[in-house]
N, C-alpha and C positions, 0 to 999 in steps of 0.2 A: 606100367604106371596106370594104364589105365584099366585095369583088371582090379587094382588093390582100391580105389575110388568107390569100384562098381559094390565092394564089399563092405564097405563102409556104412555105419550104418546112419541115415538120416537126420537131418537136425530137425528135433521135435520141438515144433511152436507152442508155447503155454497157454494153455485153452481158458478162456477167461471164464467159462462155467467152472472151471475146477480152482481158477485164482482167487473170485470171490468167496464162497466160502469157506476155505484157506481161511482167507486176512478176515473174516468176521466171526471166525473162533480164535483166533490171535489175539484181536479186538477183546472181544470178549472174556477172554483166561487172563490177560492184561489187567483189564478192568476189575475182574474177580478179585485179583491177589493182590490188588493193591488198594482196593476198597474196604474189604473184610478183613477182620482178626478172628480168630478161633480160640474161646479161652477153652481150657479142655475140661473132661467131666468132674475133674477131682479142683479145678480152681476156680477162679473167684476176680473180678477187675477192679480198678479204680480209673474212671473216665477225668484226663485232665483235657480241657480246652486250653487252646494256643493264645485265639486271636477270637476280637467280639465282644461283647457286652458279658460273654460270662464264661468274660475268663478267668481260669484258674481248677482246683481240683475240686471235682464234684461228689459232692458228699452220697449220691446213690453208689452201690455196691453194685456192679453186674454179675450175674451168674454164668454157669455154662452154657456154651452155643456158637453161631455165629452172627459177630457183629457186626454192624456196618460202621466206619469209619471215614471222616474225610483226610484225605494226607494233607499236614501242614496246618490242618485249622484244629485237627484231636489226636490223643494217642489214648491209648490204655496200658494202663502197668496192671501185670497180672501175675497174681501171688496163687501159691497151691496150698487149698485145705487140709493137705493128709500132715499128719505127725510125721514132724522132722528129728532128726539125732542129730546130737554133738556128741563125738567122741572125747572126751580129757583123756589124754593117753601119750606115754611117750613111746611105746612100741606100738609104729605106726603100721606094721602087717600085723597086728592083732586085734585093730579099730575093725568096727564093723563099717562094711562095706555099702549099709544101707543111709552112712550119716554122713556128718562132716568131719575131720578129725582136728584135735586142736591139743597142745602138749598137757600133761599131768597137772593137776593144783598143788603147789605147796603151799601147807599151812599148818601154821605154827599151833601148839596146840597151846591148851593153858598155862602148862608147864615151862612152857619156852621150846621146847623140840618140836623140829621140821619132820614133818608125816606128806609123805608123798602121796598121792589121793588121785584112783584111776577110776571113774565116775563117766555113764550115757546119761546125758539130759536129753528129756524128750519134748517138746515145744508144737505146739500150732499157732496158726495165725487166725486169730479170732474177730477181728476187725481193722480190713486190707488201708480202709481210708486212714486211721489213727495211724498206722504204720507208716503211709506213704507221707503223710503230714507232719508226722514227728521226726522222722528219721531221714525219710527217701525212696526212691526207685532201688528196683533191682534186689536183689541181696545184702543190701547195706547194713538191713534188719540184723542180720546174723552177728556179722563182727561191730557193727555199737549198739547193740542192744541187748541178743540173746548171750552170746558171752560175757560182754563183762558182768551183765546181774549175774548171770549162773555164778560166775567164780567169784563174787561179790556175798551173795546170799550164801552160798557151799563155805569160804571163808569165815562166816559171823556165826554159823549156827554150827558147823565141826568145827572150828576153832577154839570153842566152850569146852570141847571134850579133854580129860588129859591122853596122855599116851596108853596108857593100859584099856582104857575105854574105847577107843578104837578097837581093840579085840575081843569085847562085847557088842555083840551082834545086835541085841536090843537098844542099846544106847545110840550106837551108830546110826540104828535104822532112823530112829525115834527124831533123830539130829538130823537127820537128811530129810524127813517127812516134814519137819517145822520151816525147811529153807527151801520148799517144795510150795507150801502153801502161801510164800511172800511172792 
C-alpha cells in the first residue's frame, strides 16, 4: 500500500499567476461575443432600439464590419446584398441549388387553358429599412413579399398570352420582361 501512494502522482495546486489570466480572457471573449455583431462583407443592417428615447427602427443603414451592440437595449436585423433566387418549379431536384424553391405557376392563359410555368426570379434587397418596416425581420421578405408579387406580376402579364404564344419565344420573353419591370 504504501508503495502504490509513493507512485501517485501529486495533487497540483492552481497557481493564481496562471488563474488570473485564464479568467481575464474569459472575461474578455465573454464580453467580445456578446457585445458585437458581425454583419458580413456582402450585407447590410437595420439598427432597432429596444428601450430609450429612441425607441424604435432606425432609419440609418449600416454596412459591413463589426458592430458594437448593447444586449437588451439594440439588436440589428441584417439582410444580404447578393441576388437571391426563387425557384417556381415542381421538380424539386431540378431547382437550383443556389435559390429558394417554391412549386410551378399555373396560369390560365387568354384562352381559358392552364399553362404550367417553371420560372427563376432573381431579387435583391435594395433598401433593408423599407423591408424591415413594411414587412419584418428575418426572411419574412421572401414568402409576403417576393413571392406573392412575382406570381402576381408573372400571372397578369403571361396570362395575356394565348396557348400558342407561349411557344413563341419572342412573345414569351417580351411578357416576362414587362412583369420584370413592375
Amino acid at each position: 500500500q504504501h508503495e502504490e501512494s509513493m507512485n501517485a502522482p501529486p495533487f497540483v495546486k492552481p497557481s493564481p499567476k496562471l488563474f488570473i489570466p485564464l479568467a481575464v480572457i474569459v472575461v474578455l471573449t465573454s464580453l467580445y461575443a456578446m457585445l458585437t455583431v458581425r454583419v458580413p462583407p456582402d450585407g447590410f443592417a437595420v439598427r432597432q432600439v429596444l428601450l430609450g428615447p429612441g425607441k424604435g427602427i432606425q432609419k440609418d443603414i449600416i454596412g459591413p464590419g463589426l458592430q458594437l451592440v448593447i444586449p437588451s437595449y439594440e439588436r440589428l436585423h441584417k439582410f444580404t446584398r447578393r441576388i437571391q433566387l426563387i425557384d417556381f418549379n415542381d421538380k424539386k431536384d431540378s431547382a437550383s441549388e443556389l435559390g429558394r424553391y417554391a412549386p410551378s405557376i399555373r396560369i390560365q392563359t387568354s384562352e381559358g387553358y392552364q399553362v404550367t410555368v417553371d420560372v427563376t426570379v432573381a431579387y435583391r434587397i435594395l433598401d433593408p429599412y423599407k423591408v424591415l418596416v413594411s414587412v419584418g425581420p428575418g426572411s419574412l421578405y421572401e414568402t409576403a413579399l417576393v413571392r406573392p408579387r412575382a406570381d402576381r406580376y408573372l400571372r397578369e402579364s403571361l396570362g395575356r398570352l394565348n396557348a400558342e404564344d407561349f411557344y413563341n419565344g419572342e412573345k414569351r420573353i417580351a411578357a416576362s420582361l414587362e412583369a420584370r419591370e413592375k
